[in-house]
C-alpha positions in Angstrom: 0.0 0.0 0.0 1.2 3.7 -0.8 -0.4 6.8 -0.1 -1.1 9.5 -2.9 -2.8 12.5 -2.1 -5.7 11.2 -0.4 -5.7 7.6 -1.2 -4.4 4.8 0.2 -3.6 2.6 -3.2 -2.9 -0.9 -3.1 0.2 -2.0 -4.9 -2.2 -4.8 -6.7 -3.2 -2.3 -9.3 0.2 -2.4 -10.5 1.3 -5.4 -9.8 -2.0 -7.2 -11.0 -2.7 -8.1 -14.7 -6.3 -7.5 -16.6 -8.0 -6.7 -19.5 -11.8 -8.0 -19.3 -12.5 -10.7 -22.4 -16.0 -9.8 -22.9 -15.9 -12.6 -25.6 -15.1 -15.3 -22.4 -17.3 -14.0 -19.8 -20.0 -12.0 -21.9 -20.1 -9.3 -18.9 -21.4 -11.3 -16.3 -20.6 -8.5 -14.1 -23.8 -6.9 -15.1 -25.0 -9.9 -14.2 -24.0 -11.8 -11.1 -24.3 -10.3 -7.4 -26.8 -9.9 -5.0 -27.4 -5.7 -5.5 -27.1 -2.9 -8.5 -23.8 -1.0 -8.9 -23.5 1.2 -6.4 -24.0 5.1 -7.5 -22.7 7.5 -5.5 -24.2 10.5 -7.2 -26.5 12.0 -5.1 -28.1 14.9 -7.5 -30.4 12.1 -9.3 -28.3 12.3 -12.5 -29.6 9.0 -13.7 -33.4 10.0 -13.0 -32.2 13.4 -15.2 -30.6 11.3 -18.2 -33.1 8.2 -18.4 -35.0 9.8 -20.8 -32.8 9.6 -23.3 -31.4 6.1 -21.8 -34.9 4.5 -22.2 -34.2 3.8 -25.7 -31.4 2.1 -24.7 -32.8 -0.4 -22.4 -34.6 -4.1 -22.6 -38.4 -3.2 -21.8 -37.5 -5.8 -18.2 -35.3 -2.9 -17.6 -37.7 0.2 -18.4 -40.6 -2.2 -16.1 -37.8 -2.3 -13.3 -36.5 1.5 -13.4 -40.3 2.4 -13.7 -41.6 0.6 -11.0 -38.5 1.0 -8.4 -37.0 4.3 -9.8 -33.3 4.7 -11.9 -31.6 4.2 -8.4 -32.7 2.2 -5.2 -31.3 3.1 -1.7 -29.6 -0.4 -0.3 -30.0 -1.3 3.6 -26.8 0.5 4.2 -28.3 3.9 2.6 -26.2 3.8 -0.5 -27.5 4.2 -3.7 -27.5 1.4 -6.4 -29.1 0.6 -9.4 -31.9 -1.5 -9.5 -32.1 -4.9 -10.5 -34.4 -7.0 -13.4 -36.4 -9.6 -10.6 -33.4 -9.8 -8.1 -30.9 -10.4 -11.1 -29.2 -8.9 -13.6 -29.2 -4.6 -13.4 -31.6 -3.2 -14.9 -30.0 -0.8 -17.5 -28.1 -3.9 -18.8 -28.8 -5.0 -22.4 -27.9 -8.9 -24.1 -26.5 -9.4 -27.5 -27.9 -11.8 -30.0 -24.8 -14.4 -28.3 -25.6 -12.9 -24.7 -22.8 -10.8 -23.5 -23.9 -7.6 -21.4 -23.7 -4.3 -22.6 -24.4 -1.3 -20.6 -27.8 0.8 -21.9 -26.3 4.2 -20.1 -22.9 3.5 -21.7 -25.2 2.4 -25.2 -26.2 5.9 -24.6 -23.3 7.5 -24.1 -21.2 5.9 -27.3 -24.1 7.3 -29.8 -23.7 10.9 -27.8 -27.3 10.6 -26.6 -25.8 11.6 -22.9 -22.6 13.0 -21.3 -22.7 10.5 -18.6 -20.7 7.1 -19.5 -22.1 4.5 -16.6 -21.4 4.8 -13.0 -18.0 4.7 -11.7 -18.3 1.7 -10.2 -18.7 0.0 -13.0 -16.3 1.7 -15.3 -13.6 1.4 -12.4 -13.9 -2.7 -12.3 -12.0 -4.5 -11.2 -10.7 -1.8 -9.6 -13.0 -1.0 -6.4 -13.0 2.4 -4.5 -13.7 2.8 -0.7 -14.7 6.1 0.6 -14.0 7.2 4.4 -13.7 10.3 6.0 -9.8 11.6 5.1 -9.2 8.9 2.4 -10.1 6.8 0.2 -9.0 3.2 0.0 -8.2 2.1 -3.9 -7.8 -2.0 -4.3 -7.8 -4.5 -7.0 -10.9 -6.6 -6.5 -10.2 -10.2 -7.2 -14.4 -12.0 -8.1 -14.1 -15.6 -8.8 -16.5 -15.4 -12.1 -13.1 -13.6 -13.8 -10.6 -16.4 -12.8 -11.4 -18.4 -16.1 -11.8 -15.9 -18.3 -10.3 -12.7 -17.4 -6.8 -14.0 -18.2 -5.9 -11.7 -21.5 -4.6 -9.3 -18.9 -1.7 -11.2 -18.3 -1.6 -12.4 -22.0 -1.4 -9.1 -22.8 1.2 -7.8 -19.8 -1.6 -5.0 -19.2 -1.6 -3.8 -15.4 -4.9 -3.2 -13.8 -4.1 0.3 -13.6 -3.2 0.6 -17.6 -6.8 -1.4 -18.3 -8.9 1.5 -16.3 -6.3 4.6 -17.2 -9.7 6.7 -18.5 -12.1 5.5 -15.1 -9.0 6.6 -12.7 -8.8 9.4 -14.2 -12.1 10.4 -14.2 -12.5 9.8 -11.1 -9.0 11.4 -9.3 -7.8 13.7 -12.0 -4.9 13.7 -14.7 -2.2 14.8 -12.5 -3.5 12.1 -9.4 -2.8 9.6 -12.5 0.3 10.9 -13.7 1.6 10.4 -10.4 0.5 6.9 -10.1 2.5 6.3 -13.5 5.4 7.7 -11.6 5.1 5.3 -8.7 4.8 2.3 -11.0 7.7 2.9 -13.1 9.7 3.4 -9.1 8.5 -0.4 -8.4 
């Protein structure tokens, strides 16, 4: 673990090889789990932008968002997306062969919104833990990847190369620039 700026990271996301093979596991992300992605925005963006998402997603998806809302609060107070019958989240969309797409991402890729999917999702498999003076950044390691996330280390592509655009997003250019710099240290 190293410290930069106000994150603890853990060395995993340099050390750690992935590049998801959507082909292999046809985004069962979007799939398996007990909960939505968590979504941490708090202004209702997704309740602003599903109007022009709805195009986007599976009509289980619209019934789901339109009976439970575009986010749920969980037990723990923290919003989520909600989920098609206790499954698969609800703005997730299946190819003819079955691999997940994202209908916000869907969206975003034909410039229908500005908004690209929730961090959460577009940090995997890096996962980001907010306290009070830090926040805690670690590789998360989900068994339904073992088999089929292996490209990664085909490829030689740290974690931290595979979500270069999410980090940034989500710390800034120069918070990345000097995680590049403690990388090429180890």
């Amino acid at each position: 673990m190293f410290q930069l700026g106000k994150t603890i990271v853990s060395e995993d996301i340099l050390e750690k090889e992935f590049v998801c093979n959507l082909g292999a596991c046809k985004g069962e992300c979007c799939v398996a789990g007990e909960a939505g992605t968590g979504y941490r925005n708090r202004n209702q963006h997704l309740k602003k932008i599903y109007p022009k998402v709805k195009p986007f997603l599976r009509p289980e998806g619209i019934k789901a968002i339109e009976v439970r809302g575009t986010h749920v609060v969980s037990d723990l107070g923290e919003l989520e997306t909600p989920l098609v019958n206790g499954k698969e989240c609800a703005y997730v969309n299946f190819t003819e062969n079955g691999t997940s797409s994202c209908g916000i991402e869907d969206a975003f890729n034909a410039g229908q919104v500005d908004f690209r999917k929730p961090i959460s999702c577009h940090l995997y498999p890096v996962r980001v833990q907010d306290f009070s003076e830090f926040a805690a950044v670690n590789y998360h390691k989900w068994p339904i990847c073992d088999d089929v996330c292996t490209l990664g280390a085909t490829l030689k592509v740290p974690v931290y190369k595979f979500v270069k655009d999410a980090l940034i997003r989500k710390f800034g250019n120069d918070w990345y620039t000097e995680l590049e710099k403690v990388a090429e240290r180890l």
